[in-house]
C-alpha positions in Angstrom: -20.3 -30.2 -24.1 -17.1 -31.9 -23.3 -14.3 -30.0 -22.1 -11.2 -29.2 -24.6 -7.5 -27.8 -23.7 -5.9 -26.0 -26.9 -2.3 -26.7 -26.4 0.3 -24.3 -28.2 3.9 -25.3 -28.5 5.6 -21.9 -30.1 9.1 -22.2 -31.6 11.3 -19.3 -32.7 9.5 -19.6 -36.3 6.5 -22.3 -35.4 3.5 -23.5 -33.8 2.5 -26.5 -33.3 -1.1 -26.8 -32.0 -3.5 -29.6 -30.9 -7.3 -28.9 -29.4 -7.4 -32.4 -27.2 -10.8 -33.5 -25.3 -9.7 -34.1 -22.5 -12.7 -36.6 -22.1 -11.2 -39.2 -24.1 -7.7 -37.8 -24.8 -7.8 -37.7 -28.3 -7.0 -34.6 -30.9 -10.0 -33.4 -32.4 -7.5 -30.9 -34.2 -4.4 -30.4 -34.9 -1.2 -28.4 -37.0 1.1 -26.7 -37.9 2.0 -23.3 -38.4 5.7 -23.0 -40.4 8.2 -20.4 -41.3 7.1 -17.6 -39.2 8.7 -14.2 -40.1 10.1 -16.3 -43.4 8.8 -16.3 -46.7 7.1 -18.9 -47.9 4.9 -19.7 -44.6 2.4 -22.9 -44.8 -0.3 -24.0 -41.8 -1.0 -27.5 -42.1 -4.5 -28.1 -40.2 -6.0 -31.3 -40.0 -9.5 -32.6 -38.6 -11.8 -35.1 -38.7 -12.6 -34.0 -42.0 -9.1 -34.1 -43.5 -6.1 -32.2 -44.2 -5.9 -28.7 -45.3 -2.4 -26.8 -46.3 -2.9 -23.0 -46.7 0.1 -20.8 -47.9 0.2 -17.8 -45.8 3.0 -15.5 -45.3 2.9 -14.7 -41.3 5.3 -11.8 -39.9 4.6 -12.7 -36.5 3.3 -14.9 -33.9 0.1 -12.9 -33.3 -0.5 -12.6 -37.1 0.3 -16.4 -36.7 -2.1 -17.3 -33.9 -5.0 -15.2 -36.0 -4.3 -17.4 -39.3 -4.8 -20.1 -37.1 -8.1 -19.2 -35.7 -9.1 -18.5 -39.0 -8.2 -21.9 -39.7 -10.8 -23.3 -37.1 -13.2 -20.8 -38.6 -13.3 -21.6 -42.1 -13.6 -25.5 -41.7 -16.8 -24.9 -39.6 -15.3 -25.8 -35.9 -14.7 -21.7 -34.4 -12.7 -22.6 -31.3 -15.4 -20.2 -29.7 -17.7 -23.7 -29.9 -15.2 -26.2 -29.0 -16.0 -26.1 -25.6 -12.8 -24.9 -24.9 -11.8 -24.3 -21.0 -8.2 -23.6 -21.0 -4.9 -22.9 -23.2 -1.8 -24.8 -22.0 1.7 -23.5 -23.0 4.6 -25.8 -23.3 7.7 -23.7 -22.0 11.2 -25.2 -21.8 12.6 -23.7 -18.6 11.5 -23.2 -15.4 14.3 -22.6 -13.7 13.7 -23.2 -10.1 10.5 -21.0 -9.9 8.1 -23.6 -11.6 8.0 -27.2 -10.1 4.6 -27.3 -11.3 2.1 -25.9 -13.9 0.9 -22.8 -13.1 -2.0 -19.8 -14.3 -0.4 -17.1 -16.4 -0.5 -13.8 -15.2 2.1 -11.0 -15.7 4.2 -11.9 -12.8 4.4 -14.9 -14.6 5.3 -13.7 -17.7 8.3 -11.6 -16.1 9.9 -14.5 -14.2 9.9 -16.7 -17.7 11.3 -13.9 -19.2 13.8 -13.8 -16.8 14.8 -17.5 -17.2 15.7 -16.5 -21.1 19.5 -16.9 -20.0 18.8 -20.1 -19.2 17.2 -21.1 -22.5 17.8 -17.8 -24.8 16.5 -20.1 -28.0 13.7 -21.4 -26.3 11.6 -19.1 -23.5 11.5 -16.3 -26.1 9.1 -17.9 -28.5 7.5 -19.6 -25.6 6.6 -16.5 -24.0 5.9 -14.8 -27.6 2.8 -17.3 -27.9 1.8 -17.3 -23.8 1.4 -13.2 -24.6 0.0 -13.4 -28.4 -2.7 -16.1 -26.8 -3.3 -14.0 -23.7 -4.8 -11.3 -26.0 -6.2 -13.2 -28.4 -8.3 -15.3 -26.0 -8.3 -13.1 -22.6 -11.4 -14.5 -21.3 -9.8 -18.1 -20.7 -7.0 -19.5 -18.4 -3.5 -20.4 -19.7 -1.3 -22.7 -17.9 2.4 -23.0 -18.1 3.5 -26.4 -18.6 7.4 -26.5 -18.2 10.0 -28.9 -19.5 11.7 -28.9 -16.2 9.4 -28.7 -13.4 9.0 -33.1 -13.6 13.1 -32.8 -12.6 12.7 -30.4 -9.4 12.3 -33.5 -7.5 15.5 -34.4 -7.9 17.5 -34.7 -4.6 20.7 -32.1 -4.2 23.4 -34.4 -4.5 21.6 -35.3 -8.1 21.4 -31.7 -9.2 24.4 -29.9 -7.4 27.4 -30.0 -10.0 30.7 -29.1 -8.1 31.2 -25.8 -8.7 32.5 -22.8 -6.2 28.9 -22.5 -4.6 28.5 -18.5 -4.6 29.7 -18.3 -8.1 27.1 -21.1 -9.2 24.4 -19.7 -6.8 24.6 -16.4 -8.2 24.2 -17.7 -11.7 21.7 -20.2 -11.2 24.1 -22.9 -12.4 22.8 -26.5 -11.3 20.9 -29.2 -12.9 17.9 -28.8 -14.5 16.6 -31.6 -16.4 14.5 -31.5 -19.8 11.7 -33.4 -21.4 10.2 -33.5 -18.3 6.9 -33.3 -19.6 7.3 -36.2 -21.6 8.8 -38.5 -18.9 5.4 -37.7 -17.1 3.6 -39.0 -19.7 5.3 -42.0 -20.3 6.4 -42.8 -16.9 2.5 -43.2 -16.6 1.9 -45.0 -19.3 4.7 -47.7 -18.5 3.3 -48.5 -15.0 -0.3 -49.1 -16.4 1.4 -51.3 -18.9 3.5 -53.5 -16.1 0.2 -53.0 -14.3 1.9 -51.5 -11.1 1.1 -48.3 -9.3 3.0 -45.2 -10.2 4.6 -44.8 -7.0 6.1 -48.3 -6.7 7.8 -48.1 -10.2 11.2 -47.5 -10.9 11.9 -47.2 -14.4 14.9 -45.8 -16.9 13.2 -44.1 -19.5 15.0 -43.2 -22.8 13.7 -40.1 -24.6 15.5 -40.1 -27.7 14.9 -37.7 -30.8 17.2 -35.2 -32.2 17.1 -34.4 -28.9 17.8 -37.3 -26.3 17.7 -37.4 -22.6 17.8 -40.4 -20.1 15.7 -40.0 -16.9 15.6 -42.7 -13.4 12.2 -42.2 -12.4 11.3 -43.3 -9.2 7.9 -43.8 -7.8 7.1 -41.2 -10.5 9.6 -39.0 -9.3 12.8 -38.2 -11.1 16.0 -38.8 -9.4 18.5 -38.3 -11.7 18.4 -37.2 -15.5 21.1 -36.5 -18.8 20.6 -32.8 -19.5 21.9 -30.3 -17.4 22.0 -26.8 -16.7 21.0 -26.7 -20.3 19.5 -29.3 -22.9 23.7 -30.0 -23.9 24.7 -32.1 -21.9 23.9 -36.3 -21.7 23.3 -38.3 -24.5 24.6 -38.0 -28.1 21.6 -35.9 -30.1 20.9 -34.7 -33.7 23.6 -31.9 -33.7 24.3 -31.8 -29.8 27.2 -33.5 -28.6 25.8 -34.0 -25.0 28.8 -35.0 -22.5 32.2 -33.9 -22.9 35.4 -32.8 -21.5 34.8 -29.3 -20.7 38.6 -29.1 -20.8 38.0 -29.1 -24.8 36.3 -25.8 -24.7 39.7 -24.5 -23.1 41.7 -25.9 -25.5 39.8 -25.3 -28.5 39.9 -21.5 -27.3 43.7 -21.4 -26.8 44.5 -23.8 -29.7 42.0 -22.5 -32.3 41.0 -19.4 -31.3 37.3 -20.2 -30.8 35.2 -17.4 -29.5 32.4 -18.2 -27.2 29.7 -17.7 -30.2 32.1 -20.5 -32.2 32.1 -22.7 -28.9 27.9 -22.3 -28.5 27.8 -23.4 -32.5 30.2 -26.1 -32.2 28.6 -28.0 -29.5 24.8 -27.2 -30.5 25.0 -27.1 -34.0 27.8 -29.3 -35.4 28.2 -32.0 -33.1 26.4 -35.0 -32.1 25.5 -37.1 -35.3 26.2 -34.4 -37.7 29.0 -34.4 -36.1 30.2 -37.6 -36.5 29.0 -38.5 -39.6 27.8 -36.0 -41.3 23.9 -36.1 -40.8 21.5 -35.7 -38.1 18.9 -38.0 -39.3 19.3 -41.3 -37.4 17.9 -42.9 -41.0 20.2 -41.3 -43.1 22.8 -42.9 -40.8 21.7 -46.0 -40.8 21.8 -46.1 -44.5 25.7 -44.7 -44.4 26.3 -47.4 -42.2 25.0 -50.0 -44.7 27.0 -48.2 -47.4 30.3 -49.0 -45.2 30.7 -45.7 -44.2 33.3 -45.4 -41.1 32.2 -42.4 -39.9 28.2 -43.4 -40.0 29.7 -46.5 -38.6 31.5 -45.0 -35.5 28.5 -42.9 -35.2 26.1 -45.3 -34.4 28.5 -47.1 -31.9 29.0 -44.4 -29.8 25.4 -42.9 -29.9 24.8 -46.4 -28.2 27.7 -46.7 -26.0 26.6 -43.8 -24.6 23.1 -44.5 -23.8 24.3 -48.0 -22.3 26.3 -45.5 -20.0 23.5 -43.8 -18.6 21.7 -46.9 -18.2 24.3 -48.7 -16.3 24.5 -45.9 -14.3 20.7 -45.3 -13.4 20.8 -49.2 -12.0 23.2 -48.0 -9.6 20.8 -45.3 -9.2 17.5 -46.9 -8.4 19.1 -50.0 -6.9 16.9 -51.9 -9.3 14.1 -50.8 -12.1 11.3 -52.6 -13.5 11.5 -51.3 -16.7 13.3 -49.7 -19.7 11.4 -47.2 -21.4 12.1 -46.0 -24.9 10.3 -43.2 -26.4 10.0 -40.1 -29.0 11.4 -40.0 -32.7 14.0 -42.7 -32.6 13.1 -44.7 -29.5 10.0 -45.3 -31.2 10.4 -46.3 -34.4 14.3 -47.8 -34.2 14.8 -51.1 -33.5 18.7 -51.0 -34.4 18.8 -48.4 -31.8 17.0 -50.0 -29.5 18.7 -53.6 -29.6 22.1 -52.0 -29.3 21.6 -49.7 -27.0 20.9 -53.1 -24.7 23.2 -55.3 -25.9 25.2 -57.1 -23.5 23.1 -56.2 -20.0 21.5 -60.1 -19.6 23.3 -60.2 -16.4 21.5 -56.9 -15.2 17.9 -58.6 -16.1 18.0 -56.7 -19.4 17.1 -58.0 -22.2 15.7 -57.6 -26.2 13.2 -60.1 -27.9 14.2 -59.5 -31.5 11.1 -60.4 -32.7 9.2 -58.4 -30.7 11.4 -55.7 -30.8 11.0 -55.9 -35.0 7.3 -55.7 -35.0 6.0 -52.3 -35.7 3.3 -50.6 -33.6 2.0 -47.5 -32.6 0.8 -48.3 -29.3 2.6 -49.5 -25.9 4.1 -52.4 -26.4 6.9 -54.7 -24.5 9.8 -55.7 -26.3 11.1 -58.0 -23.5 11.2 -62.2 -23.4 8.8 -63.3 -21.2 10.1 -63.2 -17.4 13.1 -61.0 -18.1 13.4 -59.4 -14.5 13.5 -56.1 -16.2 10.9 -55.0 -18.7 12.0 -53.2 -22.0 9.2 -51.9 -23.1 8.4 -48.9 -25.7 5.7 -46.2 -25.0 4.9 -43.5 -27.5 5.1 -39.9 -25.9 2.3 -37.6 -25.8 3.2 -34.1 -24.5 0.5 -32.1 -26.0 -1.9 -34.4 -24.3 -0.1 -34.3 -20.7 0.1 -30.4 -21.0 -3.7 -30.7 -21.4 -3.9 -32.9 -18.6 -2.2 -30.8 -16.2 -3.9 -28.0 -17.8 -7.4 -29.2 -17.1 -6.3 -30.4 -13.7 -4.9 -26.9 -12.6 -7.8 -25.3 -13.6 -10.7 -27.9 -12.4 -9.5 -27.4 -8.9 
């Protein structure tokens, strides 16, 4: 019986879910679990057999996780016959504990609860499902896959901010990094693509959904990255407003009377795109922006302006990359974004086919002319299936 991974990715009112084969990589099933503590609740699980939406009101996570085994249950597939060797855990920090996935145990579970300062809307629910799955399936491994550990390569004059050192050692303030897991995967993928081994690539790769984050990758190492101590800073995102003067928060405090709370809510709530213009749907944008609307208008601009930054910047970086990689929500699936984003960079060996870059596709694809010096290609992500990968691999040995 082939080997299968469940992978659980647990959000404050969610989980998402996938059972992969690690054989062939693909998702023999997979869903979603909604609304959690809410009215109202709905689990959408889908198999080779179709899709099935239950209502089911779910006060929990471990009420949550039960609903989904009973899922697997009632269609036929128990996850007790799935073959099923391990359980991997997405978790979003990792301070600098975790530069790689590791077996849960309760040491474990006390150091990511430790890390909650560091991501108080994220490790919570992360660590709710790690502890709900624990006792719901005690008899298998679970393996910690973090968001961060891909960026604990990064060198100290990368991840240092300058900061009065005792003050920033005492409250773990540096760089972290984010959708790390992702920039594995992809960073992968794009070197079997340019047909080059991993560790002689250098690539820029673009991870950009609501949230967005640039990474330089190189050798399959990352170097330098967008987000920071937490997932604010970088890029423009959905409601995030990524870098900024941090001399605003100051003067937002003295001139407006902003608490701390306000500040938090301002920056990762109302911001960004919503911000801007009003929505945090890159598609509701766009259609603003065909409307004439200025502020949809402006929005776009500098949500491109800024990647373009970053990927001037990561040149300097690398000294020279073989590819641009665009992935996730919008990287995949927008070619306005991806075209502009570019725009102007022929003299750094960058450059957009617009045909190619029009054509739709699921699968890797590049998006370059022929013999541009520097690929720009676009590589859908895949985390749930590199957390089972690492999974698998951590628990094979």
């Amino acid at each position: 019986m082939t080997a299968t991974v469940l992978v659980l990715n647990c959000g404050s009112s969610s989980i998402k879910y996938r059972l992969v084969d690690t054989g062939n990589g693909t998702a023999t099933t997979q869903g979603l679990l909604e609304r959690i503590g809410e009215s109202g609740g709905r689990l959408r699980h889908e198999d080779s057999d179709g899709v099935r939406e239950i209502d089911v009101d779910v006060p929990d996570h471990e009420r949550g996780l039960r609903e989904i085994m009973r899922a697997f249950d009632e269609t036929g597939r128990p996850l007790a016959e799935s073959g099923l060797v391990a359980v991997g855990h997405r978790v979003v920090h990792g301070g600098d504990r975790f530069a790689d996935p590791v077996v849960v145990d309760d040491d474990v579970e006390a150091t990511i609860e430790a890390l909650t300062p560091l991501a108080p809307l994220h490790n919570p629910p992360n660590l709710a499902g790690i502890q709900v799955a624990r006792r719901a399936l005690p008899d298998l491994p679970h393996v910690a896959v973090f968001d961060t550990a891909f960026h604990q390569s990064l060198p100290a004059s990368a991840y240092t901010y300058a900061l009065d050192t005792s003050t920033a050692a005492e409250h773990g303030v540096r760089r972290y990094g984010f959708h790390g897991t992702s920039v594995s995967y992809v960073s992968h993928e794009a070197a079997r693509l340019l047909e080059r081994r991993l560790e002689d690539t250098n690539l820029i790769v673009l991870h950009l959904g609501n949230g967005a984050s640039a990474t330089a990758v190189r050798g399959g190492r990352s170097v330098d990255t967008s987000m920071g101590l937490t997932p604010l800073e970088g890029l423009v995102m959905g409601t995030r407003s990524g870098d900024l003067d941090p001399g605003i928060l100051f003067h937002l405090r003295r001139e407006a009377g902003m608490a701390v709370d306000d500040l938090d809510d301002l920056l990762n709530r109302r911001s960004g795109l919503l911000g801007l213009a009003g929505a945090n749907d890159m598609r509701e944008v766009h259609r603003r922006a065909r409307e004439g609307d200025e502020h949809a208008l402006l929005a776009r601009e500098v949500y491109c302006h800024r990647i373009r930054h970053y990927v001037g910047a990561y040149l300097a970086v690398l000294g020279h990359a073989h590819a641009v990689v665009f992935t996730a929500g919008i990287g995949e699936n927008d070619a306005w974004v991806r075209s502009h984003s570019l725009s102007g960079l022929r003299r750094l060996g960058i450059e957009v086919d617009h045909v190619r870059n029009a054509l739709p596709g699921r699968r890797a694809h590049v998006i370059s002319p022929d013999g541009a010096e520097v690929a720009v290609m676009v590589v859908p992500t895949d985390e749930e299936l590199e957390i089972a990968r690492q999974a698998i691999s951590l628990v094979a040995t």
